[in-house]
Structures are given as C-alpha cells and as structure tokens.
C-alpha positions in Angstrom: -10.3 2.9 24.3 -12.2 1.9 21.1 -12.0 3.3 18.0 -12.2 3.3 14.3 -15.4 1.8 11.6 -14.0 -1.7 11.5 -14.1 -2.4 15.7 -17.2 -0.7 16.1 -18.3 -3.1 13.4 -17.6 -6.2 14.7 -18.9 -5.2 18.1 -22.4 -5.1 16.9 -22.0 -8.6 15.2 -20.5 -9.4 18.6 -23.6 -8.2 20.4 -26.1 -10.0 17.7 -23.9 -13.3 17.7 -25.8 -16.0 19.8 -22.7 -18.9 19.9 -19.3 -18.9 19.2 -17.8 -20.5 15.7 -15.7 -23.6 15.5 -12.8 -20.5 16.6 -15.0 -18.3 18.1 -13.6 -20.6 21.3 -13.8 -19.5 25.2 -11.1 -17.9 26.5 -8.0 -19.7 27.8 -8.0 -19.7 31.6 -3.9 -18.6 31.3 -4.7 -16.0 28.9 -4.3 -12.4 30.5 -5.3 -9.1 29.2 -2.3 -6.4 28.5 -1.8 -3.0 27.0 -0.7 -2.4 23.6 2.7 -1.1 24.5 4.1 2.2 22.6 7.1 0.0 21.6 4.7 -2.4 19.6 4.4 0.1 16.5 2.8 -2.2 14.4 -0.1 -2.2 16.5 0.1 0.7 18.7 -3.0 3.4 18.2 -4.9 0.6 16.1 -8.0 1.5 17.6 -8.3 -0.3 20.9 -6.2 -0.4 23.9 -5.7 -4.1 25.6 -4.3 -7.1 23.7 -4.8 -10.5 24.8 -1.6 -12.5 25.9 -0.7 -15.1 24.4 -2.0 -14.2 21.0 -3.5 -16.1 18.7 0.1 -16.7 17.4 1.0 -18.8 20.8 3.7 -15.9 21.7 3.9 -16.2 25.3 5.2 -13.1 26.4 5.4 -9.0 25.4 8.6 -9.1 24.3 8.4 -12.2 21.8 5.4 -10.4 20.6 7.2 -7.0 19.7 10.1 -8.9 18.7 7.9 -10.8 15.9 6.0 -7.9 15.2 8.6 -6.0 14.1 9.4 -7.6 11.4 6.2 -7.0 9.5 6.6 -3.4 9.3 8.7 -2.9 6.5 5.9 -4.7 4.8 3.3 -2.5 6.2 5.3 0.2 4.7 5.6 -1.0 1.1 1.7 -0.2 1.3 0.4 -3.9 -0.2 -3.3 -3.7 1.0 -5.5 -1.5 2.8 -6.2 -4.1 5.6 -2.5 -5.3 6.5 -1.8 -3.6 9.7 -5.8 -5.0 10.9 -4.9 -8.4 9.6 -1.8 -8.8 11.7 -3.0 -7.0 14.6 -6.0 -9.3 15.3 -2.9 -12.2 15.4 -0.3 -10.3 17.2 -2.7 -8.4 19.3 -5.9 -10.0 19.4 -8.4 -7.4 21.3 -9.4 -8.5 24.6 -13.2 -9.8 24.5 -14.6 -13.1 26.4 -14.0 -14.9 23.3 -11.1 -15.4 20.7 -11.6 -13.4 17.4 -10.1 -14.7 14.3 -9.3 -12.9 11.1 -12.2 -14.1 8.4 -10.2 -16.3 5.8 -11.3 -14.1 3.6 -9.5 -11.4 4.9 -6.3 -13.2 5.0 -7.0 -14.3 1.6 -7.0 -10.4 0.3 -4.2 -9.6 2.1 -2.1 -12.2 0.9 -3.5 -11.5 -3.3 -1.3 -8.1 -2.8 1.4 -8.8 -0.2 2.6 -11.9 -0.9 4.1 -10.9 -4.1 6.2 -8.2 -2.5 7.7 -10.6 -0.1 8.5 -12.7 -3.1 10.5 -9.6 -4.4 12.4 -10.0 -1.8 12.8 -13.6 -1.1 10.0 -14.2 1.8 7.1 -16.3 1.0 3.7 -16.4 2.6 4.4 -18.1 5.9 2.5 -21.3 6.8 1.9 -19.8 10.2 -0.7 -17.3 8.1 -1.8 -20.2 5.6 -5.6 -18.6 5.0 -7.2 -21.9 5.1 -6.2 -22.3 9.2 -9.2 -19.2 9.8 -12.8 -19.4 9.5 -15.2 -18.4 6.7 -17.0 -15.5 6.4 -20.0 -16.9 8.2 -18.7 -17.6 11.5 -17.5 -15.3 14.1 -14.5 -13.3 12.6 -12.8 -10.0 11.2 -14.0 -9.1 7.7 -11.8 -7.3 5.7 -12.7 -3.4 5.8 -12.1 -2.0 2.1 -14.0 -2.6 -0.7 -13.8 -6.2 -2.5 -11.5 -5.5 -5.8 -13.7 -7.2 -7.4 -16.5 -5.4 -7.2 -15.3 -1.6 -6.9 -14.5 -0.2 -10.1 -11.1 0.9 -9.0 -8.7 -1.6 -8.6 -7.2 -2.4 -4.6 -3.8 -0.1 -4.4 -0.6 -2.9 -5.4 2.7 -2.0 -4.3 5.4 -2.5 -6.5 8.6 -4.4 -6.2 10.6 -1.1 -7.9 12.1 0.9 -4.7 11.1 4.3 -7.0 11.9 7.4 -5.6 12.5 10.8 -7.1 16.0 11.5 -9.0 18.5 14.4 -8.9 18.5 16.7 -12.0 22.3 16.1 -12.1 22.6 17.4 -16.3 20.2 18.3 -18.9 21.9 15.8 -20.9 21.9 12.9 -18.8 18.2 14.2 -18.4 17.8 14.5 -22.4 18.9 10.3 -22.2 16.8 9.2 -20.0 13.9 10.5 -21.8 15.3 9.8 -25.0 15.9 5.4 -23.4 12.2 5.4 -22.6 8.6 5.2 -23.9 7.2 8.3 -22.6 7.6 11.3 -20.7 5.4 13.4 -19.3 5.2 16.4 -17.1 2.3 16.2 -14.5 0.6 17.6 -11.6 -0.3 14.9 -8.4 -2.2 15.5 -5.7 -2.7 13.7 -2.1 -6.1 12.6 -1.1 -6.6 11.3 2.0 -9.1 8.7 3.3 -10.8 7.8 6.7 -11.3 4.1 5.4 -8.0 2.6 4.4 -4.1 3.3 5.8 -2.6 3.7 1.6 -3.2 7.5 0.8 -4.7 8.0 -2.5 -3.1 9.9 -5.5 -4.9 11.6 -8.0 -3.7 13.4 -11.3 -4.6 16.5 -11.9 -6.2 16.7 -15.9 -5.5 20.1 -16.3 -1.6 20.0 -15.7 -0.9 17.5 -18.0 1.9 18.4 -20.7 2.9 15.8 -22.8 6.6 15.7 -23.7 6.7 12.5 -25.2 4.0 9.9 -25.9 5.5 7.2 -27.4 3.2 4.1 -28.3 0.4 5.7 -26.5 -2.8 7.9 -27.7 -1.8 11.5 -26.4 -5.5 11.3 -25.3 -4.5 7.8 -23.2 -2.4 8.7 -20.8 -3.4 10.8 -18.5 -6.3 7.7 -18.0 -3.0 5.5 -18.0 -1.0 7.5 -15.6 -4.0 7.8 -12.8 -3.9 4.1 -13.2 -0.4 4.3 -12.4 -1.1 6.1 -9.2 -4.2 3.4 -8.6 -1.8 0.2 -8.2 1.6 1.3 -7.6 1.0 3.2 -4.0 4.6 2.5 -3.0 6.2 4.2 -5.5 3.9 7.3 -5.4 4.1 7.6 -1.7 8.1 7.9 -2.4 7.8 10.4 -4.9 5.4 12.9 -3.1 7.5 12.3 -0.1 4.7 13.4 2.2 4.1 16.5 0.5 0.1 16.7 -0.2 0.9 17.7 -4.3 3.4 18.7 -6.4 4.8 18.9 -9.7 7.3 16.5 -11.2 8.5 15.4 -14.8 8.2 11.5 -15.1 9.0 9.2 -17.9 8.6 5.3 -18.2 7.8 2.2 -20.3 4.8 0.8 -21.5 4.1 -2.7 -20.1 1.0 -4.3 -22.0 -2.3 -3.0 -20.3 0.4 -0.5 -18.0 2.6 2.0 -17.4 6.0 1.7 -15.5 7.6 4.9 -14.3 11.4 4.4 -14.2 12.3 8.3 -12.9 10.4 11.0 -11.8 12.0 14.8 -11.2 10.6 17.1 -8.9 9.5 20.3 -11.1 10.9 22.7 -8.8 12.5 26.4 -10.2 16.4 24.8 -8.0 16.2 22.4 -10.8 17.4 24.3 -13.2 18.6 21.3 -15.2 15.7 19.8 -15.7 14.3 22.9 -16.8 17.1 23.2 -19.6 16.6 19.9 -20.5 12.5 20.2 -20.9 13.2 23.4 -23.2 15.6 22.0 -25.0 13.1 18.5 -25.7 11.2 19.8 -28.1 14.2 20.4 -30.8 16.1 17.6 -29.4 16.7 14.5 -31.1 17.2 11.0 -30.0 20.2 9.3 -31.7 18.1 6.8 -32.9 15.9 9.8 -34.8 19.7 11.4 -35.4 20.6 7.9 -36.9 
C-alpha cells in the first residue's frame, strides 16, 4: 500500500535512477521485509505498508524498533517541522525496495534547524546517531525533504515553542484585570483552522475582521493583527493547544513583545460560560492599571 506526494515522488526518481549512491547500497542478504505494526505509531499509516528489518538504525528486531520509536513522539507532537515523522520513519522504518534509501542530508539538516531547539528545552540534544553529515547530499539517491525550503517561501517553516501554552480558566475578573494589566498587550481575536494535504502541523489563520484591540501596548494598533498571524506562523505548538482541535474559535489573548515578536502568555476562550472574562473585558476600558493609578 503506497500512498501520499512524497513516496510517489521518490518512486519516479527511483525508476529514472540508473546506479545506486555511495548509500544507495544493495540490500543486506539478512535483511527481511515486515509490516508496519499498529503498535509502531510513529510510523503506522505513513503512507506505505512493509518496513525493512533491521533498519537503517541497526535495530535488530520489532520490538527494539517500537521500543525506540516511541520515544520520538512526544517530539512529533510539539509540531517542530513539517517533515519529522518522514525523517524518522525512513530510519526506523525504512520502506522495503531492492536498495537502502537514506534521508537526503538535507533533510535531516531542516529537521534538526527546528527540533533540535525543543529537545534543548528540555534537556536532549541532537543525537549523534542522527548527526546530518552521516547521509548523503542531495544529489545521490535519497529522501528530499517535502515542504517548502524556509528560505525561499515567504512564510516562515511553523517553530514550536518551548512554552507548554494552553488556554486558562476565567477564574475572577480581577485576576483577569492583572494579567492584562502585567503585560504588553491584549487582544481579543478570532482563529481559524486550515488544514493542509502537504505537511502534518495544521495552519492557523487570524481572522482580520474580528480583531478588537483591548490593549496595544508598544505596538501600532495597525501592527498587530500582521504580528499576531506571525504568531500563529512560528509557534504551531502553542496554537494547536489553544484551539484544542476545534477548527475556530474565539478567545481573548494577551502577551509580551519580544523584539521582531510577539509572545502570548494566556489566552481565554471567548465563550458566553465565561462570564468572568466577560466582566473583566467590560470593565477594561475604565479600568486602570496601578501603575496608571500610581
């Protein structure tokens, strides 16, 4: 079973390719084909069906390979890049052809520009085991990455963010009143979900015509809603927690300004339950921050 732009991709180059690379080698006579099990989820449904064992990781059996595997996908879910879940896959569960298919170095290169600062967060570097400079170049036989270059697409490659953000409970007005009072902006704002066939990070855009502008801070009025679909752009992760699968919505958020960026620090969900929040944006306009009271 075959599926998806990328595979169907690199089976024309296959069918066009006249020798293998330097790691475009023959098989292995000890390497078997298998099927993806259900259990491995970070590869499961990828696109194809049968795996070649070992991988190109030297895991010898099913088990070591789910076992390893597994530990990538909280990764996968923070969102980093586009091309994560392909770039593992073709090294935990290389698809079976006559010949082993490397990622392109540049692939692993891309992948690693986003993820590997996340794993930093959290106290993982970039394993030598996935050093970039082990896979081939672009020219020889290999997986190319599948979204657009960020170089050369005018909007930049989604970045997840180290910041677990994720909507808050309108507990007061007043604590409410506080936390838009402590930061640099607030804003009340429409996001919707738009969904692509090309990449596995959903894309968020901001509605322009639901914009309301509580507080603006050190920003242009006329800046941010440009600033805030930035926001969306490179911070995935902490969209995706906000709109918590929900395909648009409403919500009040409020941040800091970070040079060329905007942080959010909470976002509420504008819903008519939340009555505090709704007492606490009426009351904004005639409210006064104690360092405006001072």
């Amino acid at each position: 079973r075959l599926g998806g732009p990328w595979l169907l991709g690199l089976l024309a180059r296959l069918l066009l390719w006249g020798s293998p690379g330097a790691r475009g080698s023959y098989l292995r006579r000890s390497s078997s084909c298998m099927p993806i099990p259900q259990r491995m989820a970070l590869c499961y449904d990828i696109g194809y069906s049968d795996m070649r064992i070992p991988n190109l990781l030297e895991h010898e059996t099913m088990t070591e390979v789910i076992q390893q595997s597994s530990s990538w996908l909280p990764l996968l879910a923070r969102e980093c890049h586009p091309d994560a879940r392909i770039f593992l896959c073709s090294l935990f569960a290389p698809i079976c052809l006559d010949r082993l298919i490397f990622p392109c170095r540049s692939l692993c290169e891309a992948v690693k520009r986003s993820c590997a600062p996340v794993m930093a967060c959290y106290g993982y570097p970039w394993p030598e085991i996935l050093n970039c400079n082990k896979f081939p170049a672009d020219h020889e036989l290999c997986i190319t990455a599948v979204s657009m270059d960020e170089n050369s697409s005018s909007r930049r490659m989604p970045r997840a963010s180290c910041k677990d953000c994720e909507l808050e409970e309108a507990s007061t007005a007043r604590e409410i009143l506080e936390s838009l009072c402590a930061n640099d902006f607030a804003v009340k704002i429409r996001i919707l979900r738009r969904n692509t066939t090309t990449t596995t990070i959903s894309d968020f855009d901001l509605d322009p015509s639901k914009v309301e502008v509580l507080k603006h801070g050190p920003l242009l009025r006329t800046e941010i809603p440009a600033r805030l679909q930035q926001w969306l752009d490179i911070d995935a992760t902490c969209a995706h927690n906000i709109m918590r699968g929900t395909q648009a919505g409403v919500f009040v958020v409020s941040g800091e300004v970070q040079s060329d960026k905007v942080v959010v620090n909470k976002a509420y969900a504008w819903q008519k339950r939340n009555r505090n929040l709704h007492q606490a944006v009426r009351r904004w306009k005639h409210h006064r921050c104690p360092e405006q009271a001072g």
